[in-house]
C-alpha atoms as a printed R data frame, in Angstrom:
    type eleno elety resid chain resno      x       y       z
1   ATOM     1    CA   UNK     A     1 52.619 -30.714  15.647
2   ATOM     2    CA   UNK     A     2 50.571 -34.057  14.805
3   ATOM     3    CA   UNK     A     3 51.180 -34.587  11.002
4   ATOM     4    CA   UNK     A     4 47.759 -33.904   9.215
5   ATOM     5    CA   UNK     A     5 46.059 -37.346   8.687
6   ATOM     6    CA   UNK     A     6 45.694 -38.219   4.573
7   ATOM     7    CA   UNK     A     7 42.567 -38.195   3.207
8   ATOM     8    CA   UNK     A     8 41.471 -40.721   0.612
9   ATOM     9    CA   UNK     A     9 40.230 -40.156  -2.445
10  ATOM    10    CA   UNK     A    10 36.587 -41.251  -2.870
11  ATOM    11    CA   UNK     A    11 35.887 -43.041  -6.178
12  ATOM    12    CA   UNK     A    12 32.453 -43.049  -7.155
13  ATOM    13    CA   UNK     A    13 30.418 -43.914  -9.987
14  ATOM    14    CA   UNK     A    14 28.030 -41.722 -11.169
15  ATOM    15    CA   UNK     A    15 25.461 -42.050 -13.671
16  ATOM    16    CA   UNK     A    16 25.337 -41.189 -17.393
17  ATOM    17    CA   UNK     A    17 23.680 -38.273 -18.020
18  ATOM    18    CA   UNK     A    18 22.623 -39.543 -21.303
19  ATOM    19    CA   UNK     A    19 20.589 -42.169 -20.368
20  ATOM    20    CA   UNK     A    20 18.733 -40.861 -17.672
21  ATOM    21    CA   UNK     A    21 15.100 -40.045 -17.916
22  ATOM    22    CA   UNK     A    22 13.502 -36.864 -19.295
23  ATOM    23    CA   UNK     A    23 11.145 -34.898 -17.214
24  ATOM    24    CA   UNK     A    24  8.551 -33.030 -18.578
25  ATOM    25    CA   UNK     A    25  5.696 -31.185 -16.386
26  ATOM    26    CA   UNK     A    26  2.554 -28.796 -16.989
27  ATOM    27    CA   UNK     A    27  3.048 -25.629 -16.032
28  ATOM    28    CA   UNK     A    28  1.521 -24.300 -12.924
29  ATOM    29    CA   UNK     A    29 -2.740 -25.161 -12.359
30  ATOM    30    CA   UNK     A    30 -3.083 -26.650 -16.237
31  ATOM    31    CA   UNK     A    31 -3.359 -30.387 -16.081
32  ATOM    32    CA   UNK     A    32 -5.336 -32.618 -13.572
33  ATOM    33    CA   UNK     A    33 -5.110 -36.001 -13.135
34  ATOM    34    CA   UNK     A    34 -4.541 -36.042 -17.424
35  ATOM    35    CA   UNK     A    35 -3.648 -33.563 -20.158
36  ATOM    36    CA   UNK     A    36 -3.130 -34.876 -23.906
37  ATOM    37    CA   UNK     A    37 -1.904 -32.550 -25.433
38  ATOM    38    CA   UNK     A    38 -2.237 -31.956 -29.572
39  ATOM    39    CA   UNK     A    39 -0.805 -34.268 -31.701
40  ATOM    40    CA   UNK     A    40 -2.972 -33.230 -34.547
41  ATOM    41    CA   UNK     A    41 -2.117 -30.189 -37.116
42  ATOM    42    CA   UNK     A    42  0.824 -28.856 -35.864
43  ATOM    43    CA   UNK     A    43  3.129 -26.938 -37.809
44  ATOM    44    CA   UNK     A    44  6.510 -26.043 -36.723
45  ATOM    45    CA   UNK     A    45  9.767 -24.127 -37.958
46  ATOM    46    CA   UNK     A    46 12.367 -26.165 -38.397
47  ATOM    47    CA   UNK     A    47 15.976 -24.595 -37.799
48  ATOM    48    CA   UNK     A    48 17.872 -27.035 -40.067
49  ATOM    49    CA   UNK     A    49 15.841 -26.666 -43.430
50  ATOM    50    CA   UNK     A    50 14.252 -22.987 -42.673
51  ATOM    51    CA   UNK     A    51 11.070 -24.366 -43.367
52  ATOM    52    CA   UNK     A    52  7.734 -24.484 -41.880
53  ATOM    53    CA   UNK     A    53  7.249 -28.012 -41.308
54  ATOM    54    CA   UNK     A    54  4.241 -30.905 -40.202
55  ATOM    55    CA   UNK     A    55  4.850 -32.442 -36.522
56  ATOM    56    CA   UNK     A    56  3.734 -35.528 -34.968
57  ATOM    57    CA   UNK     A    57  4.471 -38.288 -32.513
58  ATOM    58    CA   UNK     A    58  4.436 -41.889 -33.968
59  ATOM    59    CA   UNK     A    59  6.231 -44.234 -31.966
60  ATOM    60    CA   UNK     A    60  6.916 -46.587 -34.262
61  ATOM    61    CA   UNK     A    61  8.341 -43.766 -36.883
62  ATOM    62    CA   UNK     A    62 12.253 -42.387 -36.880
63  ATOM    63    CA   UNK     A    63 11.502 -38.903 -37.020
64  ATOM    64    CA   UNK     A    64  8.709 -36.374 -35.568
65  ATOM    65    CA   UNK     A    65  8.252 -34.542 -38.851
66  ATOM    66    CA   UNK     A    66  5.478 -35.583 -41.242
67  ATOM    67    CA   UNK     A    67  7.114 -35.398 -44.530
68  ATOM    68    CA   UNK     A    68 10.016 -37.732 -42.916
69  ATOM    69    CA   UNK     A    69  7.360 -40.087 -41.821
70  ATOM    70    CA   UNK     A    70  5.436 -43.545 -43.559
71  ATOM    71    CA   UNK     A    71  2.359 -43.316 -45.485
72  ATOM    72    CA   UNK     A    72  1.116 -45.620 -42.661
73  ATOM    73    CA   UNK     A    73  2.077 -44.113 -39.643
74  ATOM    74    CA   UNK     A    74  0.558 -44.809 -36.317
75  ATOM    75    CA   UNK     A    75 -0.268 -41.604 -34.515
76  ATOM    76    CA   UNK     A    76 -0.424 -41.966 -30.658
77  ATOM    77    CA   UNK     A    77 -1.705 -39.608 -28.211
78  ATOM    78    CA   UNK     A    78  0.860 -38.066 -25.386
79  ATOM    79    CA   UNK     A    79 -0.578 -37.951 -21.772
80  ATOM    80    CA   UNK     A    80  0.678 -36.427 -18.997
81  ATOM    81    CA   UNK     A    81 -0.282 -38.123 -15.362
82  ATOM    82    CA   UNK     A    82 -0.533 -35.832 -12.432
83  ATOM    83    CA   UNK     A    83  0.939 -33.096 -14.329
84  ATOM    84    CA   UNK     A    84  4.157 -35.434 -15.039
85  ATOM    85    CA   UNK     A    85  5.271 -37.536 -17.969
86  ATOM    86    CA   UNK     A    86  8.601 -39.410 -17.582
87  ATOM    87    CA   UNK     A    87 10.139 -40.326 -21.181
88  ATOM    88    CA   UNK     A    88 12.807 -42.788 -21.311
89  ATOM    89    CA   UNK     A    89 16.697 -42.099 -23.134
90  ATOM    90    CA   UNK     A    90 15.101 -45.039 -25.075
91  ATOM    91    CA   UNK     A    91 12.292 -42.613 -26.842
92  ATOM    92    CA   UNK     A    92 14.002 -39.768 -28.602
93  ATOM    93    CA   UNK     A    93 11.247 -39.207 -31.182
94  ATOM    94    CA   UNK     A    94  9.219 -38.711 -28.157
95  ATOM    95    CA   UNK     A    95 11.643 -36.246 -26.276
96  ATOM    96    CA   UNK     A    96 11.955 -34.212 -30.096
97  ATOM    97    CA   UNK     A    97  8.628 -33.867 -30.011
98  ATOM    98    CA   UNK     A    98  8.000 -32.555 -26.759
99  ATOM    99    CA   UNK     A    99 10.731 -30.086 -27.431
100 ATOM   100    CA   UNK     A   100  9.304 -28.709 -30.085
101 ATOM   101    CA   UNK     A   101  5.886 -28.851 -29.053
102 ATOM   102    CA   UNK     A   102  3.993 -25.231 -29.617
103 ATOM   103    CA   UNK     A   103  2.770 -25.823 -25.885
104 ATOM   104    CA   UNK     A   104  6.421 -26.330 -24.651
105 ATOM   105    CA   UNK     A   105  7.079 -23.107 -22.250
106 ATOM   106    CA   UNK     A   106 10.584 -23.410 -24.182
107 ATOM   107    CA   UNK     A   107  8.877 -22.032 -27.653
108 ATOM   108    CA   UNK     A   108  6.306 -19.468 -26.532
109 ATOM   109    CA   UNK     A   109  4.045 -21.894 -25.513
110 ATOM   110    CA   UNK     A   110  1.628 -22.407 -21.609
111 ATOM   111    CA   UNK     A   111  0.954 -26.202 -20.957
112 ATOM   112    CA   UNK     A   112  4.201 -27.503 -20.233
113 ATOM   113    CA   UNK     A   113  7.986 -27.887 -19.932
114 ATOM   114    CA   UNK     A   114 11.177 -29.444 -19.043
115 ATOM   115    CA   UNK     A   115 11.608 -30.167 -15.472
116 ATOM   116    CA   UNK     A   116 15.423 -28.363 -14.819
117 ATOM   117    CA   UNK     A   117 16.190 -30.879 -11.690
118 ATOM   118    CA   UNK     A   118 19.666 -29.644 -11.489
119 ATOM   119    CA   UNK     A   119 17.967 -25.718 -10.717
120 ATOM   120    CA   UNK     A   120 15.962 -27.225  -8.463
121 ATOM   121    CA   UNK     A   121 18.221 -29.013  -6.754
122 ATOM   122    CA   UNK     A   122 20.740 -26.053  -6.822
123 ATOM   123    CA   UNK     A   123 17.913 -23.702  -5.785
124 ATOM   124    CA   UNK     A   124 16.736 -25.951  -2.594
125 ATOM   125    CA   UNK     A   125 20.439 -25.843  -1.430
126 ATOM   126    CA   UNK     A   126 20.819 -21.539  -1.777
127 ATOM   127    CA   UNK     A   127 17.736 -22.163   0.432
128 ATOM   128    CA   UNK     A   128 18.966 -24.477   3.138
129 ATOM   129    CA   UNK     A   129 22.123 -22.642   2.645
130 ATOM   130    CA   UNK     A   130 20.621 -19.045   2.970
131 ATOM   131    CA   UNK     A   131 18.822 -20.932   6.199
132 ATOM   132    CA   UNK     A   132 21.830 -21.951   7.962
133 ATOM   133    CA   UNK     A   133 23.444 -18.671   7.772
134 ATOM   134    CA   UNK     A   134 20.480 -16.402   8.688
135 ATOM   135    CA   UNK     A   135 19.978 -18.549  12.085
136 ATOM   136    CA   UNK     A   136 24.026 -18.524  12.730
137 ATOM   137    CA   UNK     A   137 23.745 -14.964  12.318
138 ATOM   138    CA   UNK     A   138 20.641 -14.366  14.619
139 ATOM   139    CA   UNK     A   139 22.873 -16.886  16.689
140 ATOM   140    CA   UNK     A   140 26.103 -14.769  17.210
141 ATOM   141    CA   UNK     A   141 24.383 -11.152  16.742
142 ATOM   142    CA   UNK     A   142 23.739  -8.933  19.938
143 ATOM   143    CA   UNK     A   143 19.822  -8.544  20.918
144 ATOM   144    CA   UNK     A   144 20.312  -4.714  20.058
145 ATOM   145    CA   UNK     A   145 21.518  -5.573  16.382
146 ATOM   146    CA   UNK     A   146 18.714  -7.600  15.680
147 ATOM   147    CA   UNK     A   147 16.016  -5.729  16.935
148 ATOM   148    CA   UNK     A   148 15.467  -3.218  14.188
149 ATOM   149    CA   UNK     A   149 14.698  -6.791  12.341
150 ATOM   150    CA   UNK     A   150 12.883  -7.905  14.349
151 ATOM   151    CA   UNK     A   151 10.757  -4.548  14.600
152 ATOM   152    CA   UNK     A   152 10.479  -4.400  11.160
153 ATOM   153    CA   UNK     A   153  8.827  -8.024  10.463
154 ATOM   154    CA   UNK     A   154  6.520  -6.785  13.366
155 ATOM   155    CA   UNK     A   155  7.643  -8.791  16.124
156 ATOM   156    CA   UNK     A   156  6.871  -8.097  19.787
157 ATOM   157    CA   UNK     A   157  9.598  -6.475  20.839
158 ATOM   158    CA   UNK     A   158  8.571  -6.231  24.613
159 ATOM   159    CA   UNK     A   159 10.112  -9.628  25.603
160 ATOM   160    CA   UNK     A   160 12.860 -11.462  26.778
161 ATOM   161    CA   UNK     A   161 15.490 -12.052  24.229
162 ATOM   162    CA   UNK     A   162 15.202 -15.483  23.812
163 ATOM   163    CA   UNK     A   163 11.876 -15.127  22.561
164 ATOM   164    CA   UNK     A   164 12.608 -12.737  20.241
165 ATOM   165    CA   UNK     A   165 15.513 -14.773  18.841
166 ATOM   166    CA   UNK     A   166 12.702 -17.815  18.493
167 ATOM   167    CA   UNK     A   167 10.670 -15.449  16.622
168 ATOM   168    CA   UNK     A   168 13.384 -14.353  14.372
169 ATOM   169    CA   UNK     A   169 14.071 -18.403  13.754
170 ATOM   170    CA   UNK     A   170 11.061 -18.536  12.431
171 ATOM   171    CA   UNK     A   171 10.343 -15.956  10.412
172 ATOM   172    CA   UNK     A   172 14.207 -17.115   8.852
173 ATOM   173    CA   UNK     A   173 13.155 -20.143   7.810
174 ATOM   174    CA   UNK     A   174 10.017 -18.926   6.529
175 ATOM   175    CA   UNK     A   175 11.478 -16.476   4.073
176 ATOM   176    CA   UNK     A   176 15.816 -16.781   4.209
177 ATOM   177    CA   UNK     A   177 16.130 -14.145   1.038
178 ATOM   178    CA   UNK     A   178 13.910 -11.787   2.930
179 ATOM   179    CA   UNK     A   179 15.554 -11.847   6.314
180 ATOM   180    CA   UNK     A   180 18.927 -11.416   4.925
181 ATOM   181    CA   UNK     A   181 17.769  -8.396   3.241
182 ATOM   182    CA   UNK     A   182 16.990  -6.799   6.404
183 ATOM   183    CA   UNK     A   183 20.189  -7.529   8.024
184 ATOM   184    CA   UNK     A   184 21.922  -4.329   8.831
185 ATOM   185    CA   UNK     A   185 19.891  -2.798   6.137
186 ATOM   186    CA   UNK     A   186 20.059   1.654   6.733
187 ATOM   187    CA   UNK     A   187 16.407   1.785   5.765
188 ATOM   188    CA   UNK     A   188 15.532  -0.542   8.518
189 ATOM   189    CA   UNK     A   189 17.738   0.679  10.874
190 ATOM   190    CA   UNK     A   190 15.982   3.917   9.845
191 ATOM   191    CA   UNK     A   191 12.671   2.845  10.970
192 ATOM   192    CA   UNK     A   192 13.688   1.514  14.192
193 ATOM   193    CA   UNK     A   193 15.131   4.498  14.922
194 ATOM   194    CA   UNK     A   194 12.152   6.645  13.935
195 ATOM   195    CA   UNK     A   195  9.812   4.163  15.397
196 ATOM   196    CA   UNK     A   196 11.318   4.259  18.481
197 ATOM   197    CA   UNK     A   197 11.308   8.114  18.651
198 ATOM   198    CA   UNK     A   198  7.148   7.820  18.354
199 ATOM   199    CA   UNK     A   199  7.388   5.690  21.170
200 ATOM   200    CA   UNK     A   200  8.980   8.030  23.249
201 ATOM   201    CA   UNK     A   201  7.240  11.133  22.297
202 ATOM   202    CA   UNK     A   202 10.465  12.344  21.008
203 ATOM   203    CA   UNK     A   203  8.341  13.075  18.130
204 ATOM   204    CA   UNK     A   204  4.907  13.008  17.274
205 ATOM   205    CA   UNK     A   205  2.205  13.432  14.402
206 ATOM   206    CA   UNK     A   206  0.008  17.196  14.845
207 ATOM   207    CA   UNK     A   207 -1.524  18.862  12.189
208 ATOM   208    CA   UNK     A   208 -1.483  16.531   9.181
209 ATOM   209    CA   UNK     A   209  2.337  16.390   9.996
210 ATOM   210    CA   UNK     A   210  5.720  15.479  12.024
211 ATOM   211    CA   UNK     A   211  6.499  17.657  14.841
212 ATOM   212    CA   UNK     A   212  9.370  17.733  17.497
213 ATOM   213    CA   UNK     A   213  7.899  16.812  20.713
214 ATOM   214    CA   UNK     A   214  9.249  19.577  22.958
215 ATOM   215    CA   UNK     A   215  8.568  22.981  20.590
216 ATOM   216    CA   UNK     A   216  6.089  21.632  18.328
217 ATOM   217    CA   UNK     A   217  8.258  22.398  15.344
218 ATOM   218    CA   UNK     A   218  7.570  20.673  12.101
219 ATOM   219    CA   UNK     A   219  9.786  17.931  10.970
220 ATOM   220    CA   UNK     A   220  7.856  16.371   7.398
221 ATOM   221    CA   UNK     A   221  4.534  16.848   6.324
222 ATOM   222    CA   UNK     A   222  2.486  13.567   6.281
223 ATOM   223    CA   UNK     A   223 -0.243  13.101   3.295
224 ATOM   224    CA   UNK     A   224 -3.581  12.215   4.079
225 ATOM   225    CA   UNK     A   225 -3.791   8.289   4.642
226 ATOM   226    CA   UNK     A   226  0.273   8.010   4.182
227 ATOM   227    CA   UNK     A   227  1.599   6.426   7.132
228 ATOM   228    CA   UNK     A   228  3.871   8.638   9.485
229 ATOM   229    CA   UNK     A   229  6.342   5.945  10.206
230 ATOM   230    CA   UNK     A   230  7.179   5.399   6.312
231 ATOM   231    CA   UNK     A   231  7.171   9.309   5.483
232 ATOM   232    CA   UNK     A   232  9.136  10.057   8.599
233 ATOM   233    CA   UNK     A   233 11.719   7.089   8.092
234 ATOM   234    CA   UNK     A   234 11.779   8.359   3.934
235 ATOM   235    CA   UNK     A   235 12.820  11.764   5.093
236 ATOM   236    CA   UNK     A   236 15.363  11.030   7.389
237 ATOM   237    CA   UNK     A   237 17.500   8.791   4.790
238 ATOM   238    CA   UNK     A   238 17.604  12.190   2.257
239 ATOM   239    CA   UNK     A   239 20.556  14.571   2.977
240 ATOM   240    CA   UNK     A   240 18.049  16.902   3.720
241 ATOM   241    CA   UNK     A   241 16.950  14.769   6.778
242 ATOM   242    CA   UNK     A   242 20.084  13.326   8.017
243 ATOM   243    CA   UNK     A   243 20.514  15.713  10.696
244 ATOM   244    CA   UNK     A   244 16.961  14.639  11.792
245 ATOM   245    CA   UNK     A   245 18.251  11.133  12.311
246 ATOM   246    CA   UNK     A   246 21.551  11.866  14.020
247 ATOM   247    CA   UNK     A   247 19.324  14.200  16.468
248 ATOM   248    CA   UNK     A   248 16.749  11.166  17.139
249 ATOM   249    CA   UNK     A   249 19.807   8.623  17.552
250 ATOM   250    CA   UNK     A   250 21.312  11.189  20.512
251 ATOM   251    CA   UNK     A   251 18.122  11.556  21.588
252 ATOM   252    CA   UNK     A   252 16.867   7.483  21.976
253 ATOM   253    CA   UNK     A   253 20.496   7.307  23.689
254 ATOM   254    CA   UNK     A   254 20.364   9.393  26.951
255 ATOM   255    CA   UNK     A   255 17.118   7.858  27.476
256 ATOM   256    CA   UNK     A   256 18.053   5.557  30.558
């Protein structure tokens, strides 16, 4: 056997953390092209002293609280552009402030917050990731094992495979965490079944309920303006309705 080749270690370089921008962003429709936000009267409480305390941006000033600050202070307004504003390692007075902002999402507050890039980041890969492994699964499954997927996202079922698989591709990439979920799920499975057995009158709705075909026995009462599949596939997951299912299931399979 061919000795496994060595792999070398990549070196790299990456950046420090502590010098990298600070992203700050409004939070969901506030903000247009600008939002100031107040830099005017704002009282916070301040964990170190346990007081209530004045708060400010002045660039040209150490620290963000008022009684810290000169007599002559220069107050500046903060902006944020397109719902973004971009403060540099460079402004820490600036970053403190916005921290401790009342508007900050972070204490209580609506207009804004910290941009977590690393969750995004992390949360775009689950996505791609949750992508890649519903289409490998709609891939390597059987037709018959994705259909009761594919009938419960309401795809046409009365087509040739392929189709269905494109269909199923789609609605994957659309919404991963939701397809997933209805991977070899018993409720859906359920409502195949049960679906199925409406289709080929092994059941049917009479009388403000669900009957057996063949004798006209009742099966599950339906309520006014309740849909039959739901109620039908709800009563055939209880214990009391299990035997329903396992009747349907023999049924659906002696139909050539």
């Amino acid at each position: 056997m061919a000795a496994k080749p060595k792999v070398s270690k990549v070196k790299r370089k990456l950046a420090d953390e502590t010098k990298l921008p600070v992203l700050f962003e409004t939070v969901g429709k506030k903000g247009g092209v600008f939002l100031k936000i107040k830099n005017k009267g704002l009282t916070v409480y301040d964990e170190e002293t346990g007081k209530v305390r004045g708060l400010r941006y002045a660039p040209e000033e150490n620290s963000v609280f008022i009684d810290e600050q000169s007599d002559t202070a220069s107050v500046q307004q903060v902006i944020f552009e397109n719902k973004i504003l971009v403060v540099n390692y460079t402004k820490p007075n600036l970053i403190k402030f916005l921290d401790l902002h009342p508007g900050n999402v972070a204490n209580g507050g609506s207009l804004f917050q910290r941009a977590n890039k690393e969750a995004n980041i992390e949360q775009e890969l689950d996505n791609e990731f949750l992508v890649h492994d519903a289409i490998s699964l709609i891939k390597s499954r059987p037709i018959e094992e994705l259909l009761p997927v594919a009938m419960a996202l309401k795809i046409e079922t009365n087509q040739k495979d392929l189709a269905i698989k494109r269909a199923l591709v789609i609605a994957a990439k659309r919404k991963p965490a939701e397809f997933m979920s209805l991977v070899d799920s018993p409720m859906v499975n359920a409502r195949s079944v049960v679906a199925q057995a409406f289709d080929f009158q092994i059941v049917e709705e009479r009388n403000g309920g669900v009957v057996w075909f063949d004798t006209g026995k009742l099966i599950v009462s339906v309520p006014v303006g309740q849909d039959r599949i739901e109620i039908m596939t709800r009563f055939v997951m209880t214990d009391k309705g299990a035997s329903v299912l396992s009747e349907l299931e023999k049924q659906l399979e002696m139909i050539v």
